[in-house]
VEXGU-355647 format. One record per residue: x, y, z of N, C-alpha, C, O in turn. Coordinates in steps of 0.05 Angstrom, whole numbers, padded with zeros to 5 digits, always signed. Example, Ala and Ser with C-alpha at 12.3 -4.5 7.8 and 13.67 -1.06 7.14 Angstrom:
<sites>
+00264-00114+00156+00246-00090+00156+00264-00066+00156+00285-00066+00169
+00257-00045+00142+00273-00021+00143+00258+00001+00157+00268+00023+00161
</sites>
This chain:
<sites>
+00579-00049-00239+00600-00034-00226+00588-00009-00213+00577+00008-00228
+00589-00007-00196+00596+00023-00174+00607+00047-00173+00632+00046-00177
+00599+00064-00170+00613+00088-00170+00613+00105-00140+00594+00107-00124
+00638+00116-00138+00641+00126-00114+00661+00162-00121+00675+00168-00141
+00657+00176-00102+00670+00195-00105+00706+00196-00119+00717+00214-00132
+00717+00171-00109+00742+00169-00122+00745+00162-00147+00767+00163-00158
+00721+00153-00163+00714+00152-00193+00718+00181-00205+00725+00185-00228
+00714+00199-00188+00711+00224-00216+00739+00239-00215+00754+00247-00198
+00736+00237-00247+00764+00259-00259+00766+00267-00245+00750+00267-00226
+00792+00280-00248+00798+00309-00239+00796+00341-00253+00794+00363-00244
+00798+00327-00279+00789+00347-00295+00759+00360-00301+00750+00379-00312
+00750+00338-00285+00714+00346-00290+00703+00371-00280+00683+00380-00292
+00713+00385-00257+00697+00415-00253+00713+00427-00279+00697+00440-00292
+00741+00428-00292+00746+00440-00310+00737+00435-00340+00741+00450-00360
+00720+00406-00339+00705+00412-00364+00680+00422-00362+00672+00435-00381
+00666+00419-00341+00642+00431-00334+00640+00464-00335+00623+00478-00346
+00670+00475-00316+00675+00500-00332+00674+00506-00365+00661+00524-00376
+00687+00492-00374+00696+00495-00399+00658+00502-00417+00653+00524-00428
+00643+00484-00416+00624+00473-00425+00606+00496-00421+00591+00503-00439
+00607+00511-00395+00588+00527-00388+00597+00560-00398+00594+00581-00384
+00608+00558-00423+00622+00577-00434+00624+00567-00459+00642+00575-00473
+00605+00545-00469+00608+00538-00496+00588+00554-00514+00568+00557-00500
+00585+00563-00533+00557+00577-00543+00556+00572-00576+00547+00587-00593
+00568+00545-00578+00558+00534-00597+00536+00528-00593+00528+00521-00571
+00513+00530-00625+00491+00525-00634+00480+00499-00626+00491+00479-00635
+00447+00496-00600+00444+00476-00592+00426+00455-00612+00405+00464-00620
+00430+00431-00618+00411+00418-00632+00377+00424-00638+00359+00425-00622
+00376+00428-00669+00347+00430-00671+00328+00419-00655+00339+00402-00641
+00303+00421-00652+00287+00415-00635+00279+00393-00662+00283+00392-00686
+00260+00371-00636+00256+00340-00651+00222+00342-00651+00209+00352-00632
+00213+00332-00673+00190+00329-00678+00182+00302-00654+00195+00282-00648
+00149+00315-00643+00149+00298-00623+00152+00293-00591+00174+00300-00580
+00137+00284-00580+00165+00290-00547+00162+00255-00548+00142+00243-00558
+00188+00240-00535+00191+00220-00532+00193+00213-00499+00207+00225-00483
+00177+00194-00493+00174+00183-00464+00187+00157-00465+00194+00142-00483
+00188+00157-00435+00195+00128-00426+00164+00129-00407+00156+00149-00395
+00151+00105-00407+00126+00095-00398+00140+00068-00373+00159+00052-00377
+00126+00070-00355+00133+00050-00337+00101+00035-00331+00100+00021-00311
+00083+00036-00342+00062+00030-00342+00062-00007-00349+00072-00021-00367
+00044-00013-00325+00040-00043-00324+00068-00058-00315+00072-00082-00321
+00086-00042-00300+00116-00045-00293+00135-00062-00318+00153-00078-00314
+00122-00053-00353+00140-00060-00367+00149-00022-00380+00133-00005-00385
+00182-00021-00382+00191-00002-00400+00181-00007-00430+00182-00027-00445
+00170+00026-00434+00157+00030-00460+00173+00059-00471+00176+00079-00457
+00182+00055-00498+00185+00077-00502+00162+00080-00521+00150+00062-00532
+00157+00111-00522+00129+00115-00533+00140+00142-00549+00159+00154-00538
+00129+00154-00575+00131+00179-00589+00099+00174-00607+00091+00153-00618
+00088+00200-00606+00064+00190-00619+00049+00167-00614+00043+00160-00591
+00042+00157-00633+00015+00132-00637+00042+00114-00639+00032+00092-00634
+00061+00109-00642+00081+00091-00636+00104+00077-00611+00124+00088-00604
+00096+00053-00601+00101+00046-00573+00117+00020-00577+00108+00001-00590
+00139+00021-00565+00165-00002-00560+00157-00009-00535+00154+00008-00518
+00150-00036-00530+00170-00048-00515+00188-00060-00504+00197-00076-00520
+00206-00064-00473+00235-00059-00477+00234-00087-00457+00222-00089-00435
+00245-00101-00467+00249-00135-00456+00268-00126-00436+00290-00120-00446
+00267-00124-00420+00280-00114-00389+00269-00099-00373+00253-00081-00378
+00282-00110-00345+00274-00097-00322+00284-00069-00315+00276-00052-00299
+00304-00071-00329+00331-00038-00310+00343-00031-00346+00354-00045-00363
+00337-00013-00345+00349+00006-00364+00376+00026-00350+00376+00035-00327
+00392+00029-00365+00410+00057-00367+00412+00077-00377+00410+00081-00401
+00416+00098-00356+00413+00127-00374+00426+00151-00354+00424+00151-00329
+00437+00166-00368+00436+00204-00355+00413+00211-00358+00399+00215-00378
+00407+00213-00320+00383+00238-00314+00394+00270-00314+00400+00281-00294
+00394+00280-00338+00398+00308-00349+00385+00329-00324+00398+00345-00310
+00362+00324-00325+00341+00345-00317+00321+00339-00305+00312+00317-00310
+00308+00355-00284+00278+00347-00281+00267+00371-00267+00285+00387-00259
+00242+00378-00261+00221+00389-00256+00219+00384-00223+00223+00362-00213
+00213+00403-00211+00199+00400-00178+00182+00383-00181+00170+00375-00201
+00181+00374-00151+00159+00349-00149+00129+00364-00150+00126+00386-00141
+00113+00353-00159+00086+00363-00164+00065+00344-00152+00073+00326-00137
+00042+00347-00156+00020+00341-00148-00009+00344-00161-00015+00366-00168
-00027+00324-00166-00042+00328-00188-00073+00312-00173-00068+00291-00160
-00095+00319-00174-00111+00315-00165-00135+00321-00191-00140+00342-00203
-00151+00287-00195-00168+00279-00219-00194+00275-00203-00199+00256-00188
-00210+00295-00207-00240+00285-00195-00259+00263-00216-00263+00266-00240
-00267+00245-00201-00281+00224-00216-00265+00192-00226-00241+00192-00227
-00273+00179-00229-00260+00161-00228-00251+00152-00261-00268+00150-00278
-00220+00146-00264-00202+00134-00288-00219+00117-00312-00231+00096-00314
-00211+00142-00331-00233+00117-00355-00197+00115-00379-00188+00133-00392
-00187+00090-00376-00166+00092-00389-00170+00104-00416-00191+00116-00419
-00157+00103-00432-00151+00117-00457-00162+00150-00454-00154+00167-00470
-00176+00154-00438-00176+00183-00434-00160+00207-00437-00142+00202-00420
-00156+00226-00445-00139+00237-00436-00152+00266-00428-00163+00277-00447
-00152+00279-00404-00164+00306-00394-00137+00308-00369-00124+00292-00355
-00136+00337-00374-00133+00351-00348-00137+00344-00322-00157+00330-00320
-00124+00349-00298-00135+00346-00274-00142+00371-00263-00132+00393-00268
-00156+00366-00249-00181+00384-00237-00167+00398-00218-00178+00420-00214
-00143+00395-00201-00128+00417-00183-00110+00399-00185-00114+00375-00190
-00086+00412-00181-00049+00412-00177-00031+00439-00181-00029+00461-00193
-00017+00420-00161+00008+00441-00157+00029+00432-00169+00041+00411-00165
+00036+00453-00188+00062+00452-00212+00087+00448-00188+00106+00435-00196
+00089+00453-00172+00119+00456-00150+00102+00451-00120+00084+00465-00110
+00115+00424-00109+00100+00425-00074+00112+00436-00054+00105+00436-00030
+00133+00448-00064+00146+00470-00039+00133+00504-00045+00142+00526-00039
+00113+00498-00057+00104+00528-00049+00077+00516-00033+00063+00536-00029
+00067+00495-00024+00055+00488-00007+00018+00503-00010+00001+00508+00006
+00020+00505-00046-00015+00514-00051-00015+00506-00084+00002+00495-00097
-00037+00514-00090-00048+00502-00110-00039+00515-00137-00046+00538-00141
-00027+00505-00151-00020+00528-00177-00041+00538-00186-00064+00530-00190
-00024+00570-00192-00044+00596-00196-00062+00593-00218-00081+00608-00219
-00059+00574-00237-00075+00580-00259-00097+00549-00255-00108+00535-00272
-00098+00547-00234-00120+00527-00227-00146+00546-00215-00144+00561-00196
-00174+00541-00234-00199+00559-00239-00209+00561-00209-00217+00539-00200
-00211+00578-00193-00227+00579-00171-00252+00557-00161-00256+00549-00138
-00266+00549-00186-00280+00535-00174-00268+00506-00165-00276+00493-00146
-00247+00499-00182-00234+00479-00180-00220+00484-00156-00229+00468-00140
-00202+00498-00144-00188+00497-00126-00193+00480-00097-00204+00495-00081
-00187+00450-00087-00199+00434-00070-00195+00451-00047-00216+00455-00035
-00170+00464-00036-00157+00475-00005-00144+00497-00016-00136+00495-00039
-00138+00528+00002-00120+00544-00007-00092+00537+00001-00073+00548-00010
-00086+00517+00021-00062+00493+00030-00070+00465+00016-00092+00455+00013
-00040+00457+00006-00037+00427+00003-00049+00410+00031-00069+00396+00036
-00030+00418+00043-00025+00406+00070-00052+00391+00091-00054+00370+00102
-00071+00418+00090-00092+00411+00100-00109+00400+00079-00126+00384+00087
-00108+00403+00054-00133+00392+00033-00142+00360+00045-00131+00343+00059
-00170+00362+00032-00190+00334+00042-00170+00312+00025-00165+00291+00036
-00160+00319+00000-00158+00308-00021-00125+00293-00016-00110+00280-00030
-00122+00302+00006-00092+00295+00015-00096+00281+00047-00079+00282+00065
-00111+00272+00048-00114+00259+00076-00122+00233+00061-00138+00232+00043
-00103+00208+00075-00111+00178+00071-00134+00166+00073-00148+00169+00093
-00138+00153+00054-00168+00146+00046-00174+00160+00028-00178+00144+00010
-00177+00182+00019-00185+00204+00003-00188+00182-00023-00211+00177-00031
-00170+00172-00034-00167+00142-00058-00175+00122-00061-00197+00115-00053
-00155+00107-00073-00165+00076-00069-00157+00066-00052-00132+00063-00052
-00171+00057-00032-00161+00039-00011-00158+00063+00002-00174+00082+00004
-00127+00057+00015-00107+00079+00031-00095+00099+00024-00081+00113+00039
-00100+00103-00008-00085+00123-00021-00095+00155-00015-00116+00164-00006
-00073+00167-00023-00085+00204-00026-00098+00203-00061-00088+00193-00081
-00120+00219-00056-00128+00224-00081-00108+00246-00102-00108+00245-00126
-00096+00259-00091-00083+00282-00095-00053+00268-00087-00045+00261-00065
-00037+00267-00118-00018+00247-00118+00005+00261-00120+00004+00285-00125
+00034+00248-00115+00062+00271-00120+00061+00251-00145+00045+00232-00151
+00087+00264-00160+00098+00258-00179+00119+00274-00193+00116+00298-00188
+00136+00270-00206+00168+00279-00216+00168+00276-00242+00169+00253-00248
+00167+00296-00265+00176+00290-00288+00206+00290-00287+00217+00305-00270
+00224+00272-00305+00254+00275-00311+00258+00269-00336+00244+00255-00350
+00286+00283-00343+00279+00277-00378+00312+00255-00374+00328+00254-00355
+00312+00244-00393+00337+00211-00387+00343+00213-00416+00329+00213-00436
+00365+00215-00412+00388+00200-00450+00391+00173-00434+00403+00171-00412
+00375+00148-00452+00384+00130-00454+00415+00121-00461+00427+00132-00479
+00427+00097-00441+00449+00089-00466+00437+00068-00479+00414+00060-00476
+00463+00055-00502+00465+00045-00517+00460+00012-00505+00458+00010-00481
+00458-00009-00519+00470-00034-00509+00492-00041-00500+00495-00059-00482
+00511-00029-00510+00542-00030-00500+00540-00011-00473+00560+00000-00463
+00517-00008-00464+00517+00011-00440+00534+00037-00444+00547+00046-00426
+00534+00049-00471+00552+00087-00473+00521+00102-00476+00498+00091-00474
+00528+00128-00481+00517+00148-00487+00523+00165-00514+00531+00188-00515
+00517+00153-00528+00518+00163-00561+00503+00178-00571+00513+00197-00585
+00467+00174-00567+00451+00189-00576+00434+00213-00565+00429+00214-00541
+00429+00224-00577+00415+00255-00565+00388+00254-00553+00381+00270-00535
+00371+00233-00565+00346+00239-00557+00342+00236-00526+00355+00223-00510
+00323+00251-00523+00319+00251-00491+00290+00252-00486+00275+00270-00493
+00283+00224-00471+00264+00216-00456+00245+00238-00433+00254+00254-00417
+00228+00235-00437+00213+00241-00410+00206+00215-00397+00198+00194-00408
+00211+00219-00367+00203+00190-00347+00186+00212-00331+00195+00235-00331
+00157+00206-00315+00141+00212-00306+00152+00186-00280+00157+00164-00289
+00155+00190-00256+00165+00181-00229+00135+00181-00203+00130+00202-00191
+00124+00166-00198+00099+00161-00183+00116+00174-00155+00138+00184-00150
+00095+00167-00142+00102+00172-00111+00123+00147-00101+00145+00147-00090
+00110+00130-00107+00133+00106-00091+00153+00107-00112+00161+00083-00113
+00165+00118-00128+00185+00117-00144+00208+00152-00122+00231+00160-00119
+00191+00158-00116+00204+00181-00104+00207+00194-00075+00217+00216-00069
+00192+00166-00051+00203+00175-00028+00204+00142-00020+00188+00126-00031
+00226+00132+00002+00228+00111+00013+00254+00110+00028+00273+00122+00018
+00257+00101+00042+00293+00094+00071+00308+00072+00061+00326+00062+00075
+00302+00061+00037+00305+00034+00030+00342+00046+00023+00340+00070+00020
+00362+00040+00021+00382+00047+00016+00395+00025-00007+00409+00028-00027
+00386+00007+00003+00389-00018-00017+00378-00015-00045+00389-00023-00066
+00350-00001-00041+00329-00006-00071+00322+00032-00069+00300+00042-00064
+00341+00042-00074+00335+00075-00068+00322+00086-00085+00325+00078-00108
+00303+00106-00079+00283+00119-00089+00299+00136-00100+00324+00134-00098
+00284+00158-00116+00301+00183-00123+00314+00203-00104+00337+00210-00105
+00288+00213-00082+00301+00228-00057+00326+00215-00047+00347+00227-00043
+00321+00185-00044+00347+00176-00027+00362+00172-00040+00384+00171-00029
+00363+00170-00071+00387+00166-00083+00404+00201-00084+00428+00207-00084
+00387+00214-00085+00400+00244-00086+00413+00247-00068+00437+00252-00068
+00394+00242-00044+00417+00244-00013+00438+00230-00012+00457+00236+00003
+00439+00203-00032+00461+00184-00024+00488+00202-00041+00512+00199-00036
+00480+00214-00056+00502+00226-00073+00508+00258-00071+00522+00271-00087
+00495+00269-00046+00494+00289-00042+00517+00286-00010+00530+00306-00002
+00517+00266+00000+00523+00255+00024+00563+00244+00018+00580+00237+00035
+00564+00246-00009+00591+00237-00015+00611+00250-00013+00605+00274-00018
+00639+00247-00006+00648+00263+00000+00663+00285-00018+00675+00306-00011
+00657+00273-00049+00663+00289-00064+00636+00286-00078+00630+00267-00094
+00617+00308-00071+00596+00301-00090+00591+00297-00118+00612+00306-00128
+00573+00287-00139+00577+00279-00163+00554+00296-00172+00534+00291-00159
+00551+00317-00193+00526+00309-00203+00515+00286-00215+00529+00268-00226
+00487+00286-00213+00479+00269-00223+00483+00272-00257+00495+00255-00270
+00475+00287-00265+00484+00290-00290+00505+00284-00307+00508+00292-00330
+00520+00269-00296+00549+00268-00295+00554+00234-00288+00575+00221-00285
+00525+00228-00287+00533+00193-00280+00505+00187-00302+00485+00197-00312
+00525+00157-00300+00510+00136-00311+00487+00122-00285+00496+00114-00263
+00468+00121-00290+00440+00112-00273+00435+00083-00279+00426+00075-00300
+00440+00074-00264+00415+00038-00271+00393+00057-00257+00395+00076-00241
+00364+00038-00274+00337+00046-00270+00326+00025-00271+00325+00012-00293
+00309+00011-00239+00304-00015-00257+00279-00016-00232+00277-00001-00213
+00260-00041-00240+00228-00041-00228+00239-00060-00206+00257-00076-00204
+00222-00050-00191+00227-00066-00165+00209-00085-00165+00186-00075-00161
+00210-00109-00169+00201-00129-00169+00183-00147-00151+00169-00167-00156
+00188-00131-00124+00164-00137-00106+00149-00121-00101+00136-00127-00080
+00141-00095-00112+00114-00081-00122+00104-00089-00137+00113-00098-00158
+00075-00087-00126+00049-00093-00138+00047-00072-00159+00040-00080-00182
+00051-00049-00156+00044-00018-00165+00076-00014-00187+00096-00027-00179
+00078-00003-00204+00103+00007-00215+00123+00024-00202+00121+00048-00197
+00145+00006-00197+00156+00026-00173+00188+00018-00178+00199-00004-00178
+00198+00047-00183+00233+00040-00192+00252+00046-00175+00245+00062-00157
+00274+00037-00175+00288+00050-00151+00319+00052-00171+00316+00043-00193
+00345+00062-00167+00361+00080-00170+00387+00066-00163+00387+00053-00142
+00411+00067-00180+00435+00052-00168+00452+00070-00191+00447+00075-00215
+00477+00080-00174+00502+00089-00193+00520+00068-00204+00526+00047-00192
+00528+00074-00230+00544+00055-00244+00563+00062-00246+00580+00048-00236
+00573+00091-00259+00598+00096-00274+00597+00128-00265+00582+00139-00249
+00619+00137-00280+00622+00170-00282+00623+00171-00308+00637+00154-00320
+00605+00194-00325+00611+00188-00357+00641+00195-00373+00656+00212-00363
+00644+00188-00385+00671+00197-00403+00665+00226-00416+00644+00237-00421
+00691+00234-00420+00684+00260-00424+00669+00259-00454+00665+00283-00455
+00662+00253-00469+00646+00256-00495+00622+00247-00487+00607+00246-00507
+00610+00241-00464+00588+00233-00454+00581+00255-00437+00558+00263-00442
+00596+00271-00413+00587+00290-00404+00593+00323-00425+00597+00344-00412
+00594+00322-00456+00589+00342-00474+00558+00342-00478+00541+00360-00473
+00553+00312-00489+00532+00306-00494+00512+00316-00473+00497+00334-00479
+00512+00306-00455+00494+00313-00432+00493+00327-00418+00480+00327-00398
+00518+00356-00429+00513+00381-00418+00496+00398-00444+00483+00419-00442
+00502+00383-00467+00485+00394-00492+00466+00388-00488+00458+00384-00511
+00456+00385-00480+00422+00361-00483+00408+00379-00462+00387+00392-00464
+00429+00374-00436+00414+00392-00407+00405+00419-00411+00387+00431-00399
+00417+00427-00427+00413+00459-00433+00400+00462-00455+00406+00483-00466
+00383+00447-00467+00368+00443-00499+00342+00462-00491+00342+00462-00467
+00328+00472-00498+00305+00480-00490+00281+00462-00483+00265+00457-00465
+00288+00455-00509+00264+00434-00510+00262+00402-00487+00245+00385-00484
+00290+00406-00474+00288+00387-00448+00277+00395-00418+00270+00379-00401
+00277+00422-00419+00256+00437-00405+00235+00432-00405+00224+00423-00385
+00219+00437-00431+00195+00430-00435+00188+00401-00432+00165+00393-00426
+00218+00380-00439+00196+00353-00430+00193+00353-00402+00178+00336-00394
+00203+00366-00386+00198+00355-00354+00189+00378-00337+00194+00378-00312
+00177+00396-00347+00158+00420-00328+00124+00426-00331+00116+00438-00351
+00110+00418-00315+00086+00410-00317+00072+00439-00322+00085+00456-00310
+00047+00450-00337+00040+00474-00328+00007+00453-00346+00007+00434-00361
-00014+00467-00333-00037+00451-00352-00060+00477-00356-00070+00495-00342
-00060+00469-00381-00088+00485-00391-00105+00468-00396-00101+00444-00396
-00130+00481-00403-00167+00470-00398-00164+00443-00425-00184+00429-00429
-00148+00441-00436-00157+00419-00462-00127+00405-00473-00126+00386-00489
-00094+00423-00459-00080+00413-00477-00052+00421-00451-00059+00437-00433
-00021+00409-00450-00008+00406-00437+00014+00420-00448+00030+00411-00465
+00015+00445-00436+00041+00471-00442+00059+00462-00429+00057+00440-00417
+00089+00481-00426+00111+00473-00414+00124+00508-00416+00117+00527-00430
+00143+00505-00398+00157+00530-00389+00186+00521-00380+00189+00504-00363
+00208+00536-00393+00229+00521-00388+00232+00532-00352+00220+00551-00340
+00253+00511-00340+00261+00523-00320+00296+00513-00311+00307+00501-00329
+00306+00514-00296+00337+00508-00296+00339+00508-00261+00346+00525-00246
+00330+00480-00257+00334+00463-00229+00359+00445-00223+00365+00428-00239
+00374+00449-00201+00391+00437-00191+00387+00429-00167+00371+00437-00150
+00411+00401-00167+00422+00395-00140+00420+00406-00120+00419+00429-00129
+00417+00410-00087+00432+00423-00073+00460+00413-00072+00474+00429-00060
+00477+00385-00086+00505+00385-00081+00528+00399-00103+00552+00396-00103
+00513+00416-00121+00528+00432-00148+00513+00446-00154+00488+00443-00157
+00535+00474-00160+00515+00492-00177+00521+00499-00205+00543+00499-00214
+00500+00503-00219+00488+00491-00245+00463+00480-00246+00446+00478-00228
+00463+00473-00270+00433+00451-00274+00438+00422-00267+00458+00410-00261
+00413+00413-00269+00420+00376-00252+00391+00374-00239+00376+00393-00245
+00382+00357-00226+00358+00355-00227+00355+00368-00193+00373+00372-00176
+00326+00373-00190+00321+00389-00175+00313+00366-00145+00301+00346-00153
+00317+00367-00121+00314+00354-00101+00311+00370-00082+00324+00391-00080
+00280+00358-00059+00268+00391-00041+00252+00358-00019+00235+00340-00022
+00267+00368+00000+00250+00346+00026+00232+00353+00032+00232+00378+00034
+00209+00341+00037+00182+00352+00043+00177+00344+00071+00155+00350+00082
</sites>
């Protein structure tokens, strides 16, 4: 099922008022950060040294939150199980340079734009060496397709997960625009998401479809969750020399104001 602007309450900017004036005590913070892995184009949920995986193609969930699009550039070539730092990136690509706490020597370009490391070829094949990417943090639903539980995912979003014209198999950008374009806009926060692999990539690559508008005990939940601290920290990139910090931040829509995930055309 589909969702369209004539789906949403009427009451919904007045619970969203309501909510944004709540200051009840937000849930303890959870041992752990929990991901969703799209790796090898099967869903993984992963916490620790412990990894599910999820017999399906398209999952459901509220995208709560997410982080500016970024950019991350690894000198040398992928030794899996590794795990290091990359050698230059930019925490946000609309400031169009290299994040500040990237070491001078490291710094590839004082512009994205012109860097070597961003001209095709630079990779494998045809690729840019110097990659985008989207953290977002997702409350799964349930099997019965609701929204019951609290925990909240981090999804890490590649490049082909986040720009494409396809309207049919929409990326994230185009799914934002598609809901930004409505005539009563929705947050996203505020809907139910199919998330599912597109099946004629070679590469892991998801694309975006509205289902529902949540019920109101579903958009409590996922205005509790959006405003958690610790959901900040799953989806804002900042990197130090040996280990992966976080900084909350509070990104929105351009079609609502509030929090909701952040969308910036490049």
């Amino acid at each position: 099922m589909t969702t369209g602007s004539e789906n949403v309450p009427s009451e919904y900017q007045e619970l969203l008022d309501e909510l944004e004036n709540d200051t009840k005590p937000l849930p303890s913070p959870k041992e752990g950060v929990l991901r969703l892995s799209i790796r090898g184009n099967v869903f993984r949920k992963t916490a620790n040294n412990y990894e599910e995986e999820l017999d399906t193609d398209a999952v459901k969930g509220v995208i709560v939150k997410s982080a500016p699009i970024s950019r991350t550039y690894y000198a040398g070539e992928y030794v899996a199980g590794k795990n290091k730092p990359p050698t230059c990136w930019s925490a946000d690509t609309g400031t169009g340079k290299p994040s500040t706490d990237v070491s001078t020597d490291n710094v590839q370009s004082v512009a994205c734009f012109d860097c070597k490391q961003n001209i095709k070829g630079s990779g494998v094949g045809q690729t840019r060496a110097c990659r985008y990417q989207q953290r977002v943090a997702v409350l799964l639903a349930n099997e019965e397709g609701a929204i019951v539980c609290d925990e909240v995912y981090q999804l890490q979003l590649p490049a082909t997960s986040l720009f494409g014209k396809d309207k049919q198999k929409m990326s994230m950008q185009t799914y934002a625009r598609f809901l930004n374009n409505q005539e009563k806009p929705v947050p996203l926060a505020a809907l139910l998401t199919e998330i599912r692999f597109d099946k004629e990539s070679v590469t892991p690559k998801l694309f975006f479809k509205p289902i529902r508008v949540l019920e109101e005990e579903e958009i409590k939940l996922a205005k509790q969750m959006q405003t958690d601290p610790n959901t900040g920290k799953l989806v804002t990139l900042t990197v130090t020399p040996k280990e992966e910090t976080y900084s909350d931040v509070d990104n929105v829509f351009d079609v609502v104001e509030g929090e909701g995930v952040y969308v910036k055309t490049l």
